[in-house]
DOMARMAR-123922 format. One record per atom (N, C-alpha, C): atom name; x, y, z. Coordinates in pm, whole numbers, always signed. Layout:
// DOMARMAR-123922
(pt 'CA', (X, Y, Z))
...
END
This chain:
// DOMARMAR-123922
(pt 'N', (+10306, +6323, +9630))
(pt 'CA', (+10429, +6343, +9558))
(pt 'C', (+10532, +6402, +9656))
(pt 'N', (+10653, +6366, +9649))
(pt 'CA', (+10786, +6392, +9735))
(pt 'C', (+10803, +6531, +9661))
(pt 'N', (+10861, +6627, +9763))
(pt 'CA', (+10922, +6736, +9706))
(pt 'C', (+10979, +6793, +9786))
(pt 'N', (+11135, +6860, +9738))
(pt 'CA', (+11198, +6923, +9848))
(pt 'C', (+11198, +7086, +9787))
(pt 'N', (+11153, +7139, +9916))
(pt 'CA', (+11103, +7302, +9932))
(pt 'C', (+11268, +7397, +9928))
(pt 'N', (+11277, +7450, +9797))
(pt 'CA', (+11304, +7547, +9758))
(pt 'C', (+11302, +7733, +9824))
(pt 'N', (+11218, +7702, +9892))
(pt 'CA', (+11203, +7825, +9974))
(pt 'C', (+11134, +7788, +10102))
(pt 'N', (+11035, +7848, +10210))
(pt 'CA', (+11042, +7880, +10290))
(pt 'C', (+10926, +7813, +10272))
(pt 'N', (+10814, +7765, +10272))
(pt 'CA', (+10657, +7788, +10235))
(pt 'C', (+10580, +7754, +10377))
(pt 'N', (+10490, +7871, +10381))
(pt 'CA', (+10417, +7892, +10515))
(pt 'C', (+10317, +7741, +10527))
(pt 'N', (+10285, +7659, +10632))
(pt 'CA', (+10176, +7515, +10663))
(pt 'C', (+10251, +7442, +10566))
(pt 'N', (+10390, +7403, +10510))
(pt 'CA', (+10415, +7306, +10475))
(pt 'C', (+10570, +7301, +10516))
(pt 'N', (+10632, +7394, +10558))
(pt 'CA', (+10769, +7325, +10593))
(pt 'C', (+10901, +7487, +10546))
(pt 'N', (+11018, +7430, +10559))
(pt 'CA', (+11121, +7559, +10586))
(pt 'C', (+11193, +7482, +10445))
(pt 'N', (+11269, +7551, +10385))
(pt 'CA', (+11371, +7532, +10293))
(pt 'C', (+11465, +7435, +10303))
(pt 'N', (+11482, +7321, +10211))
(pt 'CA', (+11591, +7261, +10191))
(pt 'C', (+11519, +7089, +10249))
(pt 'N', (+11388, +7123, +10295))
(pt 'CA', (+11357, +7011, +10356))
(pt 'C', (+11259, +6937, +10205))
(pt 'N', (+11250, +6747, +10284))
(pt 'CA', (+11115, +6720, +10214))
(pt 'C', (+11003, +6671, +10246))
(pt 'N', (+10924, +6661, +10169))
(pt 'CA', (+10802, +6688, +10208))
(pt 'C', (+10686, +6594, +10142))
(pt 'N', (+10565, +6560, +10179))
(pt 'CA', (+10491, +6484, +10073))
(pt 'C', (+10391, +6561, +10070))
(pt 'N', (+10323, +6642, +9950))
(pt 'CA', (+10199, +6655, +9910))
(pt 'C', (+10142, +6627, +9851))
(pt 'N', (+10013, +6695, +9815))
(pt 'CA', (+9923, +6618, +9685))
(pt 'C', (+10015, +6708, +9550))
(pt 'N', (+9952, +6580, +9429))
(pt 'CA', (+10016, +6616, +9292))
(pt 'C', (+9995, +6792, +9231))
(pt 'N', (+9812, +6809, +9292))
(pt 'CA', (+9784, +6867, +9232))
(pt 'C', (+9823, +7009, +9304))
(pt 'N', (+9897, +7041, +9443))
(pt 'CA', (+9939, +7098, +9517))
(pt 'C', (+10030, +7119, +9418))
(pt 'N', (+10142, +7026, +9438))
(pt 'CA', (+10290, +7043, +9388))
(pt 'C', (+10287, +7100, +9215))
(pt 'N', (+10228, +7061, +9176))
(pt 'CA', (+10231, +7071, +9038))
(pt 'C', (+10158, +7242, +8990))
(pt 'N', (+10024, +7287, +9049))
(pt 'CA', (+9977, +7393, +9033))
(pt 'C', (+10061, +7515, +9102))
(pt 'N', (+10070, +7474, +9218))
(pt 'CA', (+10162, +7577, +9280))
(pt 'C', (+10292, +7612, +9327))
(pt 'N', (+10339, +7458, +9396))
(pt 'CA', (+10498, +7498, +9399))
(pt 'C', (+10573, +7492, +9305))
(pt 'N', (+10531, +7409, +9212))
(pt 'CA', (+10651, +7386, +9100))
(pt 'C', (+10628, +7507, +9008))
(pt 'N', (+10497, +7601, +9008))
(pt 'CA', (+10511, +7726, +8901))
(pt 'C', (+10548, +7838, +8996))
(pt 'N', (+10554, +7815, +9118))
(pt 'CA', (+10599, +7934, +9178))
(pt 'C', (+10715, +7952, +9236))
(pt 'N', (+10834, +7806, +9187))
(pt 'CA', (+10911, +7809, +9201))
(pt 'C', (+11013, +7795, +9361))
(pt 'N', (+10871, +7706, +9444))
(pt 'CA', (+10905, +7726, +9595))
(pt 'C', (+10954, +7542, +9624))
(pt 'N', (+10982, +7489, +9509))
(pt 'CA', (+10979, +7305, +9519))
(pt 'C', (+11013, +7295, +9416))
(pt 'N', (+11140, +7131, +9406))
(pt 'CA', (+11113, +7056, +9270))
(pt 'C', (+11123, +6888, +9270))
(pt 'N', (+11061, +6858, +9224))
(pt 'CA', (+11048, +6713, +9235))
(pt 'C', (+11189, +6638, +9362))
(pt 'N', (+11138, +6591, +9407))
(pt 'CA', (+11262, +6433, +9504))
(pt 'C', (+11268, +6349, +9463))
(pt 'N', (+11392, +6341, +9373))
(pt 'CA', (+11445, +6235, +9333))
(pt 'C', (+11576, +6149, +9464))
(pt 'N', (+11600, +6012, +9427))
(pt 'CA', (+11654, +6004, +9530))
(pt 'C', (+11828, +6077, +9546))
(pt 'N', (+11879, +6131, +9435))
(pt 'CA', (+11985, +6208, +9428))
(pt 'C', (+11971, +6309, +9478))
(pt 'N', (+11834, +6389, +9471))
(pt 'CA', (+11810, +6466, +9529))
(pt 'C', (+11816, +6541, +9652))
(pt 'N', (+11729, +6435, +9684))
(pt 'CA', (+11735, +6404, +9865))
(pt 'C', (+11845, +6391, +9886))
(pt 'N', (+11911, +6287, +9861))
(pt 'CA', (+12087, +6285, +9907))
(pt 'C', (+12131, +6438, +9935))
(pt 'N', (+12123, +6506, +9829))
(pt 'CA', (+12234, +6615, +9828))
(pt 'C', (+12166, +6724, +9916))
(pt 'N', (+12054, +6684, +9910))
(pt 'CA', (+11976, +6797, +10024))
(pt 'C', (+12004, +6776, +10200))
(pt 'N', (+12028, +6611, +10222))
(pt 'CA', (+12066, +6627, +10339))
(pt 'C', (+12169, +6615, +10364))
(pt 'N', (+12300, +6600, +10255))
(pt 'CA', (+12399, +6679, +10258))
(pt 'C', (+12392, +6818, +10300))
(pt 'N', (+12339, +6891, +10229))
(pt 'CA', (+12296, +7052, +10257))
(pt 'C', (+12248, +7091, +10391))
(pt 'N', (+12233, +7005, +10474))
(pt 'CA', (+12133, +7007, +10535))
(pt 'C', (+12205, +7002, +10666))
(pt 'N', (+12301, +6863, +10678))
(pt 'CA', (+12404, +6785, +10768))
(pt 'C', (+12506, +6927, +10782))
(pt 'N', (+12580, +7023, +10650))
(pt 'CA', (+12700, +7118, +10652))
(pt 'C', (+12581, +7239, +10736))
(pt 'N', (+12485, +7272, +10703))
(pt 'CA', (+12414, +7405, +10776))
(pt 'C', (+12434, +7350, +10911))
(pt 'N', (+12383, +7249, +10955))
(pt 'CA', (+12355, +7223, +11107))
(pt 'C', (+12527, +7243, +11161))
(pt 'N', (+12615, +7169, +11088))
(pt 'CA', (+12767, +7208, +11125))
(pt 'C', (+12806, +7334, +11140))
(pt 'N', (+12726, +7430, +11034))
(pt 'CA', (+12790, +7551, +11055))
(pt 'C', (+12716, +7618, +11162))
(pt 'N', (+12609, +7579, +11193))
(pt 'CA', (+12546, +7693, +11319))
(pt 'C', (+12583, +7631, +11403))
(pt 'N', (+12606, +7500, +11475))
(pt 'CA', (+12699, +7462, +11583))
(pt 'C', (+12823, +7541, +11606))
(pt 'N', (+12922, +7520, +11506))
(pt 'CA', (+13059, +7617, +11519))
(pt 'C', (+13009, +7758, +11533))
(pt 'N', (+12893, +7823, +11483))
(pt 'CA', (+12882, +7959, +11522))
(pt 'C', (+12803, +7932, +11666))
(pt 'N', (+12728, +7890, +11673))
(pt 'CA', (+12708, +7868, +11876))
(pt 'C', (+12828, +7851, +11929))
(pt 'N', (+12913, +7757, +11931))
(pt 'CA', (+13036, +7703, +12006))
(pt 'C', (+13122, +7887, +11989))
(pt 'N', (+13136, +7926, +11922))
(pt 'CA', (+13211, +8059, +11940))
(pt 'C', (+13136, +8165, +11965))
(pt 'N', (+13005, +8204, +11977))
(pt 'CA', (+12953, +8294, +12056))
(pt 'C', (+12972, +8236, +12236))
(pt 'N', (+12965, +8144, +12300))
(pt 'CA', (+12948, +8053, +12341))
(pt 'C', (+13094, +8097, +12402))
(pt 'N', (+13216, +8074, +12333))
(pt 'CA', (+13353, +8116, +12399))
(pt 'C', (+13391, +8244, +12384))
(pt 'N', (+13322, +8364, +12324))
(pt 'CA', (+13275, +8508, +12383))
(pt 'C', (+13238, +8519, +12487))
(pt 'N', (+13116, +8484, +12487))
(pt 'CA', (+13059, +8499, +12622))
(pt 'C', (+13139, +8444, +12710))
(pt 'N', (+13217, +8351, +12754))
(pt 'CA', (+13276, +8328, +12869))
(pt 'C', (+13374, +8416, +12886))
(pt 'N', (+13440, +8458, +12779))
(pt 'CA', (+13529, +8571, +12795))
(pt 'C', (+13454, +8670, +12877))
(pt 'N', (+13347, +8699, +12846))
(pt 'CA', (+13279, +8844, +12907))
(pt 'C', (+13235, +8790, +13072))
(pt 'N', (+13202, +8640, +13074))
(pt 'CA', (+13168, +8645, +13206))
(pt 'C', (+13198, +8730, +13341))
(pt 'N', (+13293, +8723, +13332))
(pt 'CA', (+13363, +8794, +13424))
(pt 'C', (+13382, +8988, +13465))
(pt 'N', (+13394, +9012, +13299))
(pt 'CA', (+13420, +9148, +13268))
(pt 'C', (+13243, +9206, +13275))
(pt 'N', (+13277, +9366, +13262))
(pt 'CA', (+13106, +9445, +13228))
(pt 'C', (+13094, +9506, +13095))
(pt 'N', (+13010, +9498, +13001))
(pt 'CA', (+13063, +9515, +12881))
(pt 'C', (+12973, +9686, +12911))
(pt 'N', (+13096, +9764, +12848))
(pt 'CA', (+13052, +9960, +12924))
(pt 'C', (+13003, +9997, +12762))
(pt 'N', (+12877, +10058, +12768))
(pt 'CA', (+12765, +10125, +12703))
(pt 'C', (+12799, +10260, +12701))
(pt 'N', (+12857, +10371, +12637))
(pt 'CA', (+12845, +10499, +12659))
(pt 'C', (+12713, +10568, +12573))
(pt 'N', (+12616, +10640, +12646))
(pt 'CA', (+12508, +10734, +12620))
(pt 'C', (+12490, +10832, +12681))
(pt 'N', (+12398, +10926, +12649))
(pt 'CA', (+12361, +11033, +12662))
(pt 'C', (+12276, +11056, +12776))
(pt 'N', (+12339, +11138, +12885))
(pt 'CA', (+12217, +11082, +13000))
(pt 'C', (+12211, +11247, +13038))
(pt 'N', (+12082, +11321, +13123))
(pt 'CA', (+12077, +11440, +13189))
(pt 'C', (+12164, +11441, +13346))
(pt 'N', (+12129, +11547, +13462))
(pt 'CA', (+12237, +11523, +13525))
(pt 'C', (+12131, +11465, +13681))
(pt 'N', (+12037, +11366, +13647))
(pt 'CA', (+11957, +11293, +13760))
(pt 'C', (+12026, +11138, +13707))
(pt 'N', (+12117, +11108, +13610))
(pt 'CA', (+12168, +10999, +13537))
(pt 'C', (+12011, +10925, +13456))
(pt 'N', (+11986, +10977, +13392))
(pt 'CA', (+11863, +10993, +13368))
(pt 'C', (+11899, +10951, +13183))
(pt 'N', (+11907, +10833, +13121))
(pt 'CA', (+11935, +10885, +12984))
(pt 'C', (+11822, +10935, +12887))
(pt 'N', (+11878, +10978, +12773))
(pt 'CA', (+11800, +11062, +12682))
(pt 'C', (+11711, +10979, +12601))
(pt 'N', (+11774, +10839, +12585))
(pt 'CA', (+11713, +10724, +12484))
(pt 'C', (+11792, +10617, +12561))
(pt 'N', (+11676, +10484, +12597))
(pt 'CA', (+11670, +10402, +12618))
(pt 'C', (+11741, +10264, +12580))
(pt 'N', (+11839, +10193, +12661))
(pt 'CA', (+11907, +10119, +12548))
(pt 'C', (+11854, +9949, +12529))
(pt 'N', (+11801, +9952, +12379))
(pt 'CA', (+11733, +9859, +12344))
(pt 'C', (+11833, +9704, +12303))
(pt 'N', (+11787, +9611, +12310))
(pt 'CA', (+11869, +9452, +12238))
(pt 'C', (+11934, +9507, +12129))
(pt 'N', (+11893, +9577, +12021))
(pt 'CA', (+11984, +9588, +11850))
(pt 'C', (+12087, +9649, +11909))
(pt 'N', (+12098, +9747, +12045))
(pt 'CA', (+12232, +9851, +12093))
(pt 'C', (+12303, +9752, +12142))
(pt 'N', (+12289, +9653, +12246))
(pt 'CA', (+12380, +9586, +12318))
(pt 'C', (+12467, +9457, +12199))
(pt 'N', (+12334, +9447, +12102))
(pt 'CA', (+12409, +9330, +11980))
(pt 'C', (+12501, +9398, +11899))
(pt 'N', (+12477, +9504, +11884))
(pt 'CA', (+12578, +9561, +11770))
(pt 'C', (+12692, +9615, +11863))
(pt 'N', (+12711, +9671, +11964))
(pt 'CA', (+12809, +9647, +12065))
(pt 'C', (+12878, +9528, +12084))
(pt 'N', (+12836, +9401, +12165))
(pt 'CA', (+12889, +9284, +12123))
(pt 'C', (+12954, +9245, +11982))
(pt 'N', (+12889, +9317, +11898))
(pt 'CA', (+12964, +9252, +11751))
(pt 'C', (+13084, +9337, +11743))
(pt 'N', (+13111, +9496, +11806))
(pt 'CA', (+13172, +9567, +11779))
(pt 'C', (+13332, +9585, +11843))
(pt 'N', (+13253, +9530, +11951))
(pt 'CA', (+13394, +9568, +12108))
(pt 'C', (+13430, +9454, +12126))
(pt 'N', (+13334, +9349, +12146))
(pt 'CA', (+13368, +9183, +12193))
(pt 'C', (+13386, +9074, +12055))
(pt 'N', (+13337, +9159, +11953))
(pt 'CA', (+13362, +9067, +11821))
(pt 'C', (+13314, +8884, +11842))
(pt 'N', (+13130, +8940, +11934))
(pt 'CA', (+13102, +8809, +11938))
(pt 'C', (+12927, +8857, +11842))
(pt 'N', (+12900, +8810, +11782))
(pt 'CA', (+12764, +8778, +11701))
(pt 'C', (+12663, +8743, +11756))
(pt 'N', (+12545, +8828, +11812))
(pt 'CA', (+12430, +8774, +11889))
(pt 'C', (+12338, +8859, +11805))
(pt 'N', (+12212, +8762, +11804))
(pt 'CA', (+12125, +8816, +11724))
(pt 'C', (+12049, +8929, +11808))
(pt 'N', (+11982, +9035, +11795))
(pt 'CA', (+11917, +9099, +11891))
(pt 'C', (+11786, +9014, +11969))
(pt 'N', (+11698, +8940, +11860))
(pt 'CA', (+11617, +8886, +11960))
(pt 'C', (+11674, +8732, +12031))
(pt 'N', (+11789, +8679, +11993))
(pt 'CA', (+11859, +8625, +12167))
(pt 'C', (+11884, +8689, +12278))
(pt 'N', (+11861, +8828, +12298))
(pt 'CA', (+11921, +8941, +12403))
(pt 'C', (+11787, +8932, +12457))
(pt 'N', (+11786, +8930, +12621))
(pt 'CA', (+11655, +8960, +12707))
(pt 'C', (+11714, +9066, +12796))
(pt 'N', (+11581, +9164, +12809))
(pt 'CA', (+11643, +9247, +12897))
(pt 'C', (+11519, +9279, +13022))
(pt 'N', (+11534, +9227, +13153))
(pt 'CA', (+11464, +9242, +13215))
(pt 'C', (+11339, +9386, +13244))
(pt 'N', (+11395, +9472, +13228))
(pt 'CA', (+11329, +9617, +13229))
(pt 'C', (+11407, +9685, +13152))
(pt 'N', (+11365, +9775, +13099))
(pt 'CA', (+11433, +9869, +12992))
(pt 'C', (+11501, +9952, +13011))
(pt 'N', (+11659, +9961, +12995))
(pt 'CA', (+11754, +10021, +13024))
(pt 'C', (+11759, +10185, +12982))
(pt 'N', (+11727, +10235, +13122))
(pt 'CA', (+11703, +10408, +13109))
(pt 'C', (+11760, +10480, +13203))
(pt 'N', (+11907, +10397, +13291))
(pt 'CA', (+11932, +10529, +13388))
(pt 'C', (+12119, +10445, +13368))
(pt 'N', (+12135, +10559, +13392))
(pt 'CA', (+12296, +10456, +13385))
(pt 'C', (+12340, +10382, +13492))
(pt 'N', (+12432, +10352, +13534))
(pt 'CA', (+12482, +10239, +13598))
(pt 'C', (+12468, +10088, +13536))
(pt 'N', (+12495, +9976, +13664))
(pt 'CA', (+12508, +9852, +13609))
(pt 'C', (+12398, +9759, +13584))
(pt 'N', (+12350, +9666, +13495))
(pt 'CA', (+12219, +9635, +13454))
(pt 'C', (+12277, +9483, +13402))
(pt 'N', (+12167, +9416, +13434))
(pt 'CA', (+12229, +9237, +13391))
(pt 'C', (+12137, +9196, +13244))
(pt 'N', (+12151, +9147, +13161))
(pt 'CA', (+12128, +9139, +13037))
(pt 'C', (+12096, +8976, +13038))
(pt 'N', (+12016, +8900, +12952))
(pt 'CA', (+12041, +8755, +13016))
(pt 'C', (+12029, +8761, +12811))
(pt 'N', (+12148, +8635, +12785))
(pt 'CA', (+12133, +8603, +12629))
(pt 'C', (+12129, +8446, +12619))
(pt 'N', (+12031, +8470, +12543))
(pt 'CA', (+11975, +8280, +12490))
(pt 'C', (+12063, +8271, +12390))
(pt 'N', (+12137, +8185, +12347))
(pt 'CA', (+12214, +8112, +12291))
(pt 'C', (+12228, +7960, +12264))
(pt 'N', (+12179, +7930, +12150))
(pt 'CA', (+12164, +7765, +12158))
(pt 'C', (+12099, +7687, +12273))
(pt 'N', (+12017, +7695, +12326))
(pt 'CA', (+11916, +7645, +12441))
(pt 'C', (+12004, +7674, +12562))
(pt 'N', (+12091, +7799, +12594))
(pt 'CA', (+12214, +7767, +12686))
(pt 'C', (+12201, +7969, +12680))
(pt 'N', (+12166, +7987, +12840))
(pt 'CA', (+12145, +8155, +12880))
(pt 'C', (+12272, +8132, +12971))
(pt 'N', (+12312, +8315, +12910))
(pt 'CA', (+12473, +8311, +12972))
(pt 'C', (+12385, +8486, +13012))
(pt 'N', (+12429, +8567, +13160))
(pt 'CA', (+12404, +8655, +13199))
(pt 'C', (+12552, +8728, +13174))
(pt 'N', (+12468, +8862, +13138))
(pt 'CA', (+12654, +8942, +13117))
(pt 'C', (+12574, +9066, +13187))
(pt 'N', (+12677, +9123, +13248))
(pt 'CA', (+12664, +9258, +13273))
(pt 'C', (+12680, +9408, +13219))
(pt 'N', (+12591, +9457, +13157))
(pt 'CA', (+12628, +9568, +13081))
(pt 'C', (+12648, +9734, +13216))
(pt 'N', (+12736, +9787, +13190))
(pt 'CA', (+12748, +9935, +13232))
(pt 'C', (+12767, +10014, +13170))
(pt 'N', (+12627, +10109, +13190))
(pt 'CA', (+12602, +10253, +13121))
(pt 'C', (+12660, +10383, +13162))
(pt 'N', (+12744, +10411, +13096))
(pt 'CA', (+12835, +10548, +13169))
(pt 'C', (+12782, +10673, +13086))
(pt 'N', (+12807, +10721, +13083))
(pt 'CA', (+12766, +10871, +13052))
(pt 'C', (+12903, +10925, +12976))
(pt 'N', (+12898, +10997, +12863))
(pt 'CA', (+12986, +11039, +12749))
(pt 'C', (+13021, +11186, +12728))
END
């Protein structure tokens, strides 16, 4: 039986897609648990409608993280923390610090786990950051100053 998945469901597929299983699959479990409902061919239509506008919209959100980052190429995006006086900081600066920075100062959207960070940022000065972005790594330079 055709069915397009309603939610997420783990060994059979991601949301919005379809799918063929057995009756007694679809019928005992996805359709009472509300994770599938029958594929009709209207169905399907409108699902890969649904389907065609998502892929559009995460392109346009790559393409503009994408023209952030080139903005930053050039520039160092500056980190202020808490450091002792060997420049030594107090707490370590992790991917969620440099993403929510980017969202904050550069008003560009990176998820934290697109952020790689070669060794873990614990002394101040300048440190290279490498971010995956749509199969496409752009290196930015972060600098940690002291506050």
């Amino acid at each position: 039986m055709k069915v397009i998945l309603l939610k997420d469901v783990a060994g059979v597929g991601r949301k919005g897609t379809v799918h063929e299983v057995s009756n007694g699959y679809a019928q005992n479990f996805l359709f009472t648990q509300g994770l599938a409902e029958k594929a009709t061919e209207k169905k399907i239509a409108h699902a890969e409608k649904l389907a065609q506008a998502h892929r559009a919209e995460k392109e346009a959100a790559i393409a503009s993280v994408h023209k952030g980052l080139e903005k930053l190429a050039g520039e160092a995006l500056v980190i202020h923390a808490s450091a002792n006086e060997k420049d030594t900081l107090f707490e370590a600066i992790h991917e969620d610090v440099i993403a929510a920075h980017l969202r904050d100062v550069a008003g560009i959207e990176v998820a934290s786990n697109d952020i790689r960070i070669d060794a873990p940022i614990k002394e101040l000065g300048e440190h290279v950051v490498h971010i995956a972005v749509g199969g496409d790594t752009c290196d930015v330079k972060v600098t940690v100053a002291a506050h």
